[in-house]
BALOBA-1460 file (C-alpha; in Angstrom, 3 decimals):
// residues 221
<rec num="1" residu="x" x="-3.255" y="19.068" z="-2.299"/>
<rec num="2" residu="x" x="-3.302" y="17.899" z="-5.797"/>
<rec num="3" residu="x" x="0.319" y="18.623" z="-6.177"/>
<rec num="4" residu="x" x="1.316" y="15.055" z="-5.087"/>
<rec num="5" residu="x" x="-0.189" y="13.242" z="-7.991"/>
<rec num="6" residu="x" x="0.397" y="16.260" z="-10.439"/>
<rec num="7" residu="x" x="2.379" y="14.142" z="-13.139"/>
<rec num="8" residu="x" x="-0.327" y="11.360" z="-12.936"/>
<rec num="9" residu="x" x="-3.158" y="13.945" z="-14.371"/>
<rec num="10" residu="x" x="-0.969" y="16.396" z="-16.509"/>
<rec num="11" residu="x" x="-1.321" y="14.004" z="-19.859"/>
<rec num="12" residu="x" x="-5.740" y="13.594" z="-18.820"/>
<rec num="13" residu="x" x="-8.319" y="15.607" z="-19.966"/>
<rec num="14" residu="x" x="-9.257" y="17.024" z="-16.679"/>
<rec num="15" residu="x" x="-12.653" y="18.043" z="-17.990"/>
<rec num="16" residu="x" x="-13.913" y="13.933" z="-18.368"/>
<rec num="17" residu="x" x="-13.447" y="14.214" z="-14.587"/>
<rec num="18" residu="x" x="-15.404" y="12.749" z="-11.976"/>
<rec num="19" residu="x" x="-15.524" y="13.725" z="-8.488"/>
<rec num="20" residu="x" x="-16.971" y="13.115" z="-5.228"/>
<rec num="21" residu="x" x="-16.474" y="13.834" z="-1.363"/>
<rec num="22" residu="x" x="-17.356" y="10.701" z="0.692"/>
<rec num="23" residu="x" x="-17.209" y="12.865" z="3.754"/>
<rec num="24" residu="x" x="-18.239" y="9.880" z="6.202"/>
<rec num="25" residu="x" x="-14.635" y="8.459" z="4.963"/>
<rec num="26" residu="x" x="-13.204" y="11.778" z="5.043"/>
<rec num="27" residu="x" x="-11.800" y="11.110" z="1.396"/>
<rec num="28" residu="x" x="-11.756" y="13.266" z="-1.810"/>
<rec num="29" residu="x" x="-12.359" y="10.741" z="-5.337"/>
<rec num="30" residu="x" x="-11.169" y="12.370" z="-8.523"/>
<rec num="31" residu="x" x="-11.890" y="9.749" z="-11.160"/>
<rec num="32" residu="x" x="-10.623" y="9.574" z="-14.802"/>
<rec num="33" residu="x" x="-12.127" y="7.012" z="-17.308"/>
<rec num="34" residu="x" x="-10.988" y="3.493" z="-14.654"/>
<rec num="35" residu="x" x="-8.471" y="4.853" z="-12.881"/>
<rec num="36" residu="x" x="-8.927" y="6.871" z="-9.404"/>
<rec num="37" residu="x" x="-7.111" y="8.797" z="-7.574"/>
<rec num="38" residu="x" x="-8.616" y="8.813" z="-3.454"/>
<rec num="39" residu="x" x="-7.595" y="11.531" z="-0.811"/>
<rec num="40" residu="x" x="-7.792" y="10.907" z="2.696"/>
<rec num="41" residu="x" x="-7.845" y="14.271" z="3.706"/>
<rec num="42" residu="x" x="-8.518" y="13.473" z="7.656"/>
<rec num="43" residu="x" x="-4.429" y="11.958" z="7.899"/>
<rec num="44" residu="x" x="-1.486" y="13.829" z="7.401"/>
<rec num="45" residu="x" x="1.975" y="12.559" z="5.769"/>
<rec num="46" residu="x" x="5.594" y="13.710" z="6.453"/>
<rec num="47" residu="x" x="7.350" y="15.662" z="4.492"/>
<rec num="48" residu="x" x="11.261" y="15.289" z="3.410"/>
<rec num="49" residu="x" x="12.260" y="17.837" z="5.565"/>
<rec num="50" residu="x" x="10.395" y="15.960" z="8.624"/>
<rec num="51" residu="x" x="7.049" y="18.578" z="8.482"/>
<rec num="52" residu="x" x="3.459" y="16.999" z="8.486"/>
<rec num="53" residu="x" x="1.564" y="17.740" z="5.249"/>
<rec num="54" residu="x" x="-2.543" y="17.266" z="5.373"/>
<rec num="55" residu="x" x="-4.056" y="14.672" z="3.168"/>
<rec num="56" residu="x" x="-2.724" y="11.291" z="2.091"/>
<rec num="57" residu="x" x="-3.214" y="9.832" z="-1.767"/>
<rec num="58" residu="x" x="-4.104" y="6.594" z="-3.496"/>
<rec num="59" residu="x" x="-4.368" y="5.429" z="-6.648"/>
<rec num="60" residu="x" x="-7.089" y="2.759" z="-7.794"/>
<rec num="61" residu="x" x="-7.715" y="0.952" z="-11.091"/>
<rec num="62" residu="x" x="-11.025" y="-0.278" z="-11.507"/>
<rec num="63" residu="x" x="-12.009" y="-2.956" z="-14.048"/>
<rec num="64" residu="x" x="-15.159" y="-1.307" z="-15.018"/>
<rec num="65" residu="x" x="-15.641" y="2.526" z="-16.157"/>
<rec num="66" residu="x" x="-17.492" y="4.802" z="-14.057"/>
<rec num="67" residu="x" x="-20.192" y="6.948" z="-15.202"/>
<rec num="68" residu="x" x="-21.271" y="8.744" z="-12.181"/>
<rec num="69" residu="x" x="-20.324" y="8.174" z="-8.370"/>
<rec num="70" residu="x" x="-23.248" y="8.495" z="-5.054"/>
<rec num="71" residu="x" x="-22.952" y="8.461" z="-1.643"/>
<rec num="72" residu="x" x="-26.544" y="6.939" z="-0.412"/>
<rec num="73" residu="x" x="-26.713" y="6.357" z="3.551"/>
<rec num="74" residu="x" x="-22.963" y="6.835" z="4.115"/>
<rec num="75" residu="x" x="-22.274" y="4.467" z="0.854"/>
<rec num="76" residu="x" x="-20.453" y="4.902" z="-2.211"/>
<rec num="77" residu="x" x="-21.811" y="3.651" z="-5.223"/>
<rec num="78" residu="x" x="-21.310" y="4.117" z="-8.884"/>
<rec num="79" residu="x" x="-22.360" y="3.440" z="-12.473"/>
<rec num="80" residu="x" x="-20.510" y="1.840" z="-14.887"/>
<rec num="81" residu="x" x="-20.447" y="1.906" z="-19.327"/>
<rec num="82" residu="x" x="-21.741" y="-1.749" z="-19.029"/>
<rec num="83" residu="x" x="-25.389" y="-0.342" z="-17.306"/>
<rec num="84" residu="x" x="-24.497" y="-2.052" z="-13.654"/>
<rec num="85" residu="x" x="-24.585" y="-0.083" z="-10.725"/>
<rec num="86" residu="x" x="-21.735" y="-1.147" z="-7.967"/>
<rec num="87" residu="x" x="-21.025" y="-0.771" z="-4.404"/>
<rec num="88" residu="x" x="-17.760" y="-0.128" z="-2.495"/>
<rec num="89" residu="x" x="-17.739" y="-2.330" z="0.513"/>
<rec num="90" residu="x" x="-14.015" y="-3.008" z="2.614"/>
<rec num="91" residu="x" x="-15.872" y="-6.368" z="3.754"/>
<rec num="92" residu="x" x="-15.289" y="-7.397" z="0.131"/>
<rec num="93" residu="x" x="-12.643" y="-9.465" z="-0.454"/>
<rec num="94" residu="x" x="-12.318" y="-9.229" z="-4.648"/>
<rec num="95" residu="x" x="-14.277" y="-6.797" z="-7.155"/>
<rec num="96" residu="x" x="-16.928" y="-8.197" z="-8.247"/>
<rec num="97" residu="x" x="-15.376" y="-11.879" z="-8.072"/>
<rec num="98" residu="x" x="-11.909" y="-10.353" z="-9.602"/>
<rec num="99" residu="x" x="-8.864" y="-10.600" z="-7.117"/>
<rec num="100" residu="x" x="-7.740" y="-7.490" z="-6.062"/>
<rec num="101" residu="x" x="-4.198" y="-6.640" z="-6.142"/>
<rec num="102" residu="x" x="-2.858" y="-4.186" z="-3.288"/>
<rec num="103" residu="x" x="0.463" y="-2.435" z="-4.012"/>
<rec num="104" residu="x" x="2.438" y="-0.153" z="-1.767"/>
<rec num="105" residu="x" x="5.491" y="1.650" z="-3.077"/>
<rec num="106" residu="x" x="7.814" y="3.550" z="-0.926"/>
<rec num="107" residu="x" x="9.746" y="6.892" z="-3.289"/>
<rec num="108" residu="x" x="13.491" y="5.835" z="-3.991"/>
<rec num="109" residu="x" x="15.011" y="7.085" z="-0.442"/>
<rec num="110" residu="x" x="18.583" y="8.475" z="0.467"/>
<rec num="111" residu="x" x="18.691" y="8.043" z="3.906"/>
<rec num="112" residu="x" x="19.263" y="11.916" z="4.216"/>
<rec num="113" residu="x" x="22.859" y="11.077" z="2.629"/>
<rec num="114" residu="x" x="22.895" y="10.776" z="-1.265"/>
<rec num="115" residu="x" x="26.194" y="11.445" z="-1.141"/>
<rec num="116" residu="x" x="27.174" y="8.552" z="0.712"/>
<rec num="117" residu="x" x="26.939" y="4.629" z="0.353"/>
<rec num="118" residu="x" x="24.706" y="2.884" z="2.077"/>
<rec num="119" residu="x" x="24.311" y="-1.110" z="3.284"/>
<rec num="120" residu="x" x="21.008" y="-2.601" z="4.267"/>
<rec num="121" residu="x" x="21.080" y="-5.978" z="5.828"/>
<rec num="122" residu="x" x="17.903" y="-6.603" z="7.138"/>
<rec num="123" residu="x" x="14.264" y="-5.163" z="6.967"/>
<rec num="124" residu="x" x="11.681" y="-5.750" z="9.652"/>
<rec num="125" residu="x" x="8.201" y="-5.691" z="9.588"/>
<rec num="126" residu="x" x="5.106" y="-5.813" z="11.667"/>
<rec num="127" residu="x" x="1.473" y="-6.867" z="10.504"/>
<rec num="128" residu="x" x="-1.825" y="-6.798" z="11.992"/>
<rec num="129" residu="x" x="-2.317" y="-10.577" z="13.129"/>
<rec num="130" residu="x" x="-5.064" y="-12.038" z="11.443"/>
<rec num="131" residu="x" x="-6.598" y="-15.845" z="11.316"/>
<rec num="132" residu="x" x="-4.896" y="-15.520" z="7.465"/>
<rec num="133" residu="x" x="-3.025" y="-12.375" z="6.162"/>
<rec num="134" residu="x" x="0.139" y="-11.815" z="4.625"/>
<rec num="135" residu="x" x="2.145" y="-9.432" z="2.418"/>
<rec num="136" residu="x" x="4.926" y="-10.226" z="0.059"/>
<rec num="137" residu="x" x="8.213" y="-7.475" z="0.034"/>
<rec num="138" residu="x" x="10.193" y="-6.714" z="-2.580"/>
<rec num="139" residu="x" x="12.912" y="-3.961" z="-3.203"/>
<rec num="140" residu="x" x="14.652" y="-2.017" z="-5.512"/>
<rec num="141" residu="x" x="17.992" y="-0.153" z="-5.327"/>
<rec num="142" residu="x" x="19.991" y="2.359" z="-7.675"/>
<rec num="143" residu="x" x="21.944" y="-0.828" z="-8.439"/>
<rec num="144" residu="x" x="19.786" y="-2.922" z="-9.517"/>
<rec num="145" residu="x" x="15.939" y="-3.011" z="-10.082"/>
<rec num="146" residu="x" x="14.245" y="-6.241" z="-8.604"/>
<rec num="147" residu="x" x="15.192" y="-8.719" z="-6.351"/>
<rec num="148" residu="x" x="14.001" y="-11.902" z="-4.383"/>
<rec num="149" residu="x" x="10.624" y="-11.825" z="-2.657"/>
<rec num="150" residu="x" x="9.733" y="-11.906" z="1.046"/>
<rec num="151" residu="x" x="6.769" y="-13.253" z="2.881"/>
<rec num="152" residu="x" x="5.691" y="-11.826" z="6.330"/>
<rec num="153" residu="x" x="2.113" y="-14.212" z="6.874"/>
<rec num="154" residu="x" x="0.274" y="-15.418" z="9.727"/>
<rec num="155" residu="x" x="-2.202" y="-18.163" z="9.648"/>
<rec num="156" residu="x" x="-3.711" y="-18.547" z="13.025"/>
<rec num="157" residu="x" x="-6.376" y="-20.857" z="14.156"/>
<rec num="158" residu="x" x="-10.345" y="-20.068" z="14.515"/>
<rec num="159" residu="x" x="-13.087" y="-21.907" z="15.548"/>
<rec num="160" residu="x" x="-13.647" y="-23.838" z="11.888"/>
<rec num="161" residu="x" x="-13.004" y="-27.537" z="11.788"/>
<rec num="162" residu="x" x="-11.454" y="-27.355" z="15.905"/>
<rec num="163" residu="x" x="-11.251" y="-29.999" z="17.410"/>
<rec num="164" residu="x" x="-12.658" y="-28.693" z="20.906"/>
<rec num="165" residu="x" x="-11.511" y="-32.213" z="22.948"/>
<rec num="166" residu="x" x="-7.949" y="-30.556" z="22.380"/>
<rec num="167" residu="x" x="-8.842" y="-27.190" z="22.558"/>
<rec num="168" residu="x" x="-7.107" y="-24.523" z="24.153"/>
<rec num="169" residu="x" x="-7.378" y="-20.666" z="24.469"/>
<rec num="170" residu="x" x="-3.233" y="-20.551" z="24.566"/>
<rec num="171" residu="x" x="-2.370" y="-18.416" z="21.605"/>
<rec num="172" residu="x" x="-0.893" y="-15.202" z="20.776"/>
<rec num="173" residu="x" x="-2.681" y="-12.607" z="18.373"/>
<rec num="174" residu="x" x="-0.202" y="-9.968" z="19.389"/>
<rec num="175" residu="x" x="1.665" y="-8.206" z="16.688"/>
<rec num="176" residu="x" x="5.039" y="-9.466" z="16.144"/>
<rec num="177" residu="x" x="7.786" y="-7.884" z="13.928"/>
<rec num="178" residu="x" x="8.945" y="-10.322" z="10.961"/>
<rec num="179" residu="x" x="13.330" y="-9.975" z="10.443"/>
<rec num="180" residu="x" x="14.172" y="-10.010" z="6.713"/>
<rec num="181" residu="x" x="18.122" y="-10.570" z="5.733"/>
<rec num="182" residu="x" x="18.991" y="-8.380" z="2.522"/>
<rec num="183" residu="x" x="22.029" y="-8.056" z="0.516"/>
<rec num="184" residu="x" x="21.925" y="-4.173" z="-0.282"/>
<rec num="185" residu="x" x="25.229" y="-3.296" z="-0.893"/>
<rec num="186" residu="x" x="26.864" y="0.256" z="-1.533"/>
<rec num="187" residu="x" x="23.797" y="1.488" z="-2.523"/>
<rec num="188" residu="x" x="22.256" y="5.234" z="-2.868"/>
<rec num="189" residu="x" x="19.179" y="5.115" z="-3.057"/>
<rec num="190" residu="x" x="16.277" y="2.335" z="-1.672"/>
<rec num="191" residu="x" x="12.814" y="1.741" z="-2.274"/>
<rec num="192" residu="x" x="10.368" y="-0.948" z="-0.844"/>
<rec num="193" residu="x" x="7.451" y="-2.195" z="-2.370"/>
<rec num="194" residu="x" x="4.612" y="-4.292" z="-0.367"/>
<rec num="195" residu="x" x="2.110" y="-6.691" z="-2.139"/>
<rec num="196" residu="x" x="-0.858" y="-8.265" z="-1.248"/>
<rec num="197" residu="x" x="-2.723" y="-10.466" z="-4.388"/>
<rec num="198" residu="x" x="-4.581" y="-12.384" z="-2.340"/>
<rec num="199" residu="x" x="-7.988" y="-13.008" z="-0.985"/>
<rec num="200" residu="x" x="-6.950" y="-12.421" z="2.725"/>
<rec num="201" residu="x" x="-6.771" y="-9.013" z="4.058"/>
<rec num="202" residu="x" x="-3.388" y="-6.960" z="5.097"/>
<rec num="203" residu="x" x="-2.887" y="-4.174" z="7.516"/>
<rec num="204" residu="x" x="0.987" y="-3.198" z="7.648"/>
<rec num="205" residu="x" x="1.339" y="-1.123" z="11.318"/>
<rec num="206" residu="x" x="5.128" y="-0.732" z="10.958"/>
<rec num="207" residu="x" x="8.751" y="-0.933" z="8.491"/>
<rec num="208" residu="x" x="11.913" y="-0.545" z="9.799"/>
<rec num="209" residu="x" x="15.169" y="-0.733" z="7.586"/>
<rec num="210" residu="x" x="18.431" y="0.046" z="9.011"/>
<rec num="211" residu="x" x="21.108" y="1.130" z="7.113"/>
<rec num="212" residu="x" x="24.998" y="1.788" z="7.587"/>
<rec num="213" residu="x" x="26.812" y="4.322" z="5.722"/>
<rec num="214" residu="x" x="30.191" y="3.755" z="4.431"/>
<rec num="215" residu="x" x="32.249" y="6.135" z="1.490"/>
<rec num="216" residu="x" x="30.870" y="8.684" z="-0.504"/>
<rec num="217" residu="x" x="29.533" y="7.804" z="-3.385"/>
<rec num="218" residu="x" x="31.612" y="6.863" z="-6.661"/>
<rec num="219" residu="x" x="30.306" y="8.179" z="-10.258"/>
<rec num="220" residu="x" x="29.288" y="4.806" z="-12.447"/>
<rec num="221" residu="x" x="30.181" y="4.492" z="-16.182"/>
């Protein structure tokens, strides 16, 4: 299962490793010095050629160094160099005061064609509707390597500071796809990458991006 992150721990000394089955999460932590690499073995991922393929990786970076990782009543703690002892809780909005940074990064993707061209006008994308979420979308292509930044967000009302003489239960926390215009043009290969660098949470339930495929692809001097 390791095979996935295989270039990550080839350069680490695999014997400083810690490790740890948080089997109430159903995920696998294999920790080197502050960064941590967690397997969700309980989902599955597809594969290239469209198969399903057990377990699905992430990669952390913690600001303090672990020493030595518990699970105590179905919670993960750990020890750090500096003598604290810390707790992993989702409900937690930073670490330990610090704002946490969430990056997603799709693999540079053909299309199933690298041997033709592709154009990408537009990118849609659907969040989980929160009283304040968002996530910011950026993309690179063969052509070029970073371009302008888009905002899906919602910021819907709650119950703090109403004002219930004009208040009314008329509002929509259904999910709702956000349209993106692009200007991918005559491209090979694509790759997405979501942020989220706020305090506010983010739960991304679907991408789409469309492409059209025109010649085949021209060598580049």
């Amino acid at each position: 299962m390791s095979k996935r992150i295989q270039n990550d721990l080839d350069p680490l000394d695999l014997t400083t490793a810690l490790t740890i089955d948080w089997n109430e999460k159903g995920q696998y932590w294999l920790c080197i010095g502050n960064k941590v690499w967690v397997c969700n073995y309980r989902l599955a991922t597809a594969t290239a050629d469209g198969q399903q393929e057990q377990g699905v990786w992430y990669a952390l970076e913690l600001p303090d160094t672990p020493t030595c990782f518990v699970v105590v009543n179905s919670e993960m703690y750990f020890g750090t160099t500096a003598g604290q002892i810390m707790r992993f809780d989702a409900n937690l909005k930073t670490y330990n005061g610090t704002t946490i940074n969430a990056v997603w990064e799709m693999g540079f993707f053909n299309f199933g064609v690298e041997w033709l061209r592709k154009f990408i006008q537009r990118i849609f994308v659907t969040i989980l509707p929160l009283v304040k979420t968002h996530v910011d979308l950026t993309y690179q292509t063969d052509r070029n390597g970073s371009l302008d930044t888009y905002t899906a967000s919602y910021a819907l009302n709650n119950f703090d500071h109403m004002n219930f003489a004009a208040f009314s239960f008329a509002t929509n926390y259904s999910p709702q796809p956000f349209k993106f215009k692009v200007r991918a043009k005559k491209i090979d290969y694509f790759k997405l990458v979501l942020t989220n660098d706020g305090t506010d949470s983010a739960t991304v339930l679907s991408v789409t991006i469309p492409s059209r495929t025109g010649g085949e692809i021209k060598n580049r001097s």
